[in-house]
N, C-alpha and C positions, 0 to 999 in steps of 0.2 A: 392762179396760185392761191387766192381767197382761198380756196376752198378747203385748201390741206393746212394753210399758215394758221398755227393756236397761239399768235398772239407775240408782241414784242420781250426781246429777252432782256431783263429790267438791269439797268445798268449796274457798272463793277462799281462795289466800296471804295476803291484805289481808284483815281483818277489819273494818277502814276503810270498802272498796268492797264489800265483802260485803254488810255492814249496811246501804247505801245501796240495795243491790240486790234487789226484793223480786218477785221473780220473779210471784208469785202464781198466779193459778187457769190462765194461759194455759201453763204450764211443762206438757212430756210430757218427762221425765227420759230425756235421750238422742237424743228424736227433733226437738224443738220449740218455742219458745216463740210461742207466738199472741197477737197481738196484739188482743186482745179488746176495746178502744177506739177501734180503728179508728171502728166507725161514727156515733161520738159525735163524732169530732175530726174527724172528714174527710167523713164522710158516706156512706161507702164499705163495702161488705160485704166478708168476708174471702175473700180469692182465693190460690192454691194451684200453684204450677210440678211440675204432673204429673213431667213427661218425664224427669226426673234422681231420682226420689227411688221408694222400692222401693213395692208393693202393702201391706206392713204400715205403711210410715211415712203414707201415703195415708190408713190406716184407721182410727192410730191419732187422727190429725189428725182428720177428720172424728167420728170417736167422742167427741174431748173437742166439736168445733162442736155437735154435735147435739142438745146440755146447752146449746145457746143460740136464744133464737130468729132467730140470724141466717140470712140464704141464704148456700150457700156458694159457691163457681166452681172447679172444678178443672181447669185447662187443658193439653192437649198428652197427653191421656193413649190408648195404645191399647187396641182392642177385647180383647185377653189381659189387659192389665194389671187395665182396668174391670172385666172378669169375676168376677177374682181379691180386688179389695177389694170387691164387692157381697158374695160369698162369706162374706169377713173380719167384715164389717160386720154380715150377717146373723146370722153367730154369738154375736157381741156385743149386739146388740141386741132391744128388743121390737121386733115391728112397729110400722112410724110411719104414722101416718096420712097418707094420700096426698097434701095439701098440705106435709106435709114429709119424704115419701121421696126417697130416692135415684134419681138417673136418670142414665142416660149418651145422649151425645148422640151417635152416632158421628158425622155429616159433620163438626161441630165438633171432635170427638175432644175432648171437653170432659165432665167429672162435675159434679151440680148437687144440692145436699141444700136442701130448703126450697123449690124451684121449683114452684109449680103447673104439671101436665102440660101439653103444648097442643103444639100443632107447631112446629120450629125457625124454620118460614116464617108468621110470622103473615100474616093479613090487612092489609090496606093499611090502615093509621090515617087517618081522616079529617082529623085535624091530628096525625101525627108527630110528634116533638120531634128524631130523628133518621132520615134516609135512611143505611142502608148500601147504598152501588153495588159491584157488583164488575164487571171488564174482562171477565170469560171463567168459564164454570163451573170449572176448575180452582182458581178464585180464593175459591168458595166455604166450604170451610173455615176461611179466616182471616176471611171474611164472619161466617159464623154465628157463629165465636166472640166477634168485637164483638156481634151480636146477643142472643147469650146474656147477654153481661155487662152491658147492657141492660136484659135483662129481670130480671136479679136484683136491679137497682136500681127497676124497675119503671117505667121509661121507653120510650113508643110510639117503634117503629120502622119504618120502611119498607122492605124487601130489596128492593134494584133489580139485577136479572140480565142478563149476557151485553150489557153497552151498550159494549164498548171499540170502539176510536176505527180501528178496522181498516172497522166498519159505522159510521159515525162516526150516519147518518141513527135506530139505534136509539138513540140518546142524545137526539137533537134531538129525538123524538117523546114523549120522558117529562121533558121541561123543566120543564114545567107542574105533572106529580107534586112534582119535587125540589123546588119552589120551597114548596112547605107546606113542607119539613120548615126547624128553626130550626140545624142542625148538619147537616153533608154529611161521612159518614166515607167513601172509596174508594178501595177495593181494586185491585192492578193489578199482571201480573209482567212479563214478557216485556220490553219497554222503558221501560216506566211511565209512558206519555205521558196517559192518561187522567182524572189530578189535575187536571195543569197546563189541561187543558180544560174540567175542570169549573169549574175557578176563573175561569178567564176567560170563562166562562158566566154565574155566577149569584155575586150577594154575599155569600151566607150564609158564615161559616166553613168551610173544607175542610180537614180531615185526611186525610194520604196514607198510604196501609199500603203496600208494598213490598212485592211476595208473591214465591217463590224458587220459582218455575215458570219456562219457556223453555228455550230450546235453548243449549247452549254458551256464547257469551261474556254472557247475563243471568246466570252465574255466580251461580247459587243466588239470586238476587234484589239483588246487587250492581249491575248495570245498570238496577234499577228504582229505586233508591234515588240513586246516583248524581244518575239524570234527574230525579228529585224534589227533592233538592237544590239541584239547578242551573238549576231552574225559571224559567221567567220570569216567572209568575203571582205578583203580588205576594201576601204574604200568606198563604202556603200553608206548612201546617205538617205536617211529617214525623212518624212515629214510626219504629223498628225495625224489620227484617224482618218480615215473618207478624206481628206484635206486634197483632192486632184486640183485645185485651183495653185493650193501652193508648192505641190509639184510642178505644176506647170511656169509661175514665177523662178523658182531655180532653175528650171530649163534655159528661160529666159535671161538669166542673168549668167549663166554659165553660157549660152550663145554670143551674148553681147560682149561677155570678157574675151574671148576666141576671134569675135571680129573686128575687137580692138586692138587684140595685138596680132592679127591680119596686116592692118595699118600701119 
């Protein structure tokens, strides 16, 4: 951990809020504080914003997770960057055995510690608990990353491909599919018309991802968001740009609400 740690973080003016403040085992001095009760309080594995933070802060983060038995999610991250904490990490580490080695995922552009191997596309679950649909294979990535996050909570998924609303007829033909799953996550750039139809298809909850694909005025995915916004399909609930991760936590949390009043 030398290697990643830049150094003690110098104490608070207030010895008041110091002493209230007890950092404990999740503290990386300089890079980090992990919240290591996530999955006791929420239910939730600990997950990781790749895209803004360096290969060593990556590594030192995952170096203290891997002292836990949690799965991790590292999301947004590229195939240089990935290379470079495998690298980091290897040096720090013993070998892990293969239920909790490191993987990189590249179409998700996602790192995964604790994942059992398997391919990003599962097999069709017989009863899903979530369908991810996307409009178009460019929409794939932000797909698989709901999917990964998925599966690090260990919850069946469905990937449904290329059904946007351009061939409206391959949507109509996997009705039947969507309708097992108990949560409908879909993905969609270009004008984002493909939520609002899935909702006015089928009852199950739909969450709409927004993806920054399209030509010109879809404006990085501002035109798909917009449209999902201003939706007419009752009941249809939006996330973030690209945001599949935080798709996939709503799923999440609208599943665990459902199996608690099972109970």
């Amino acid at each position: 951990m030398n290697t990643f740690d830049t150094g003690p973080i110098p104490p608070h003016n207030d010895p008041e809020i110091a002493s209230q403040h007890n950092p404990g085992p999740g503290l990386i001095a300089g890079v980090a504080e992990l919240d290591l009760e996530r999955p006791l309080r929420l239910g939730m594995t600990e997950a990781i914003w790749g895209q803004d933070k360096s290969a060593a802060q990556m590594a030192a983060i995952l170096l203290r997770l891997a002292q836990t038995a949690q799965t991790v999610l590292v999301t947004r991250v590229s195939d240089e960057k990935a290379a470079a904490v495998a690298v980091l990490c290897r040096e720090a580490l013993p070998p892990l055995p293969a239920e909790r080695a490191l993987a990189y995922h590249p179409i998700a552009r996602c790192l995964t510690l604790g994942l059992q191997e398997g391919s990003s596309e599962p097999p069709v679950a017989a009863t899903p608990s979530v369908a991810v649909v996307c409009a178009g294979s460019s929409d794939l990535a932000v797909a698989q990353e709901a999917g990964l996050a998925l599966r690090c909570h260990g919850i069946a998924h469905d990937l449904v491909v290329d059904v946007g609303v351009a061939g409206l007829q391959r949507l109509l033909g996997k009705l039947e599919r969507l309708r097992r799953a108990r949560v409908l996550i879909v993905c969609a750039g270009m004008e984002g018309a493909l939520p609002t139809v899935v909702a006015g298809l089928l009852p199950q909850p739909v969450i709409a991802v927004p993806v920054s694909v399209g030509y010109g005025v879809s404006a990085g995915g501002m035109a798909a968001l917009h449209g999902m916004l201003a939706s007419c399909a009752p009941g249809l609930a939006v996330v973030n740009i690209d945001n599949g991760y935080g798709a996939a936590m709503a799923a999440l949390r609208i599943l665990n609400t459902r199996e608690q009043g099972d109970n």
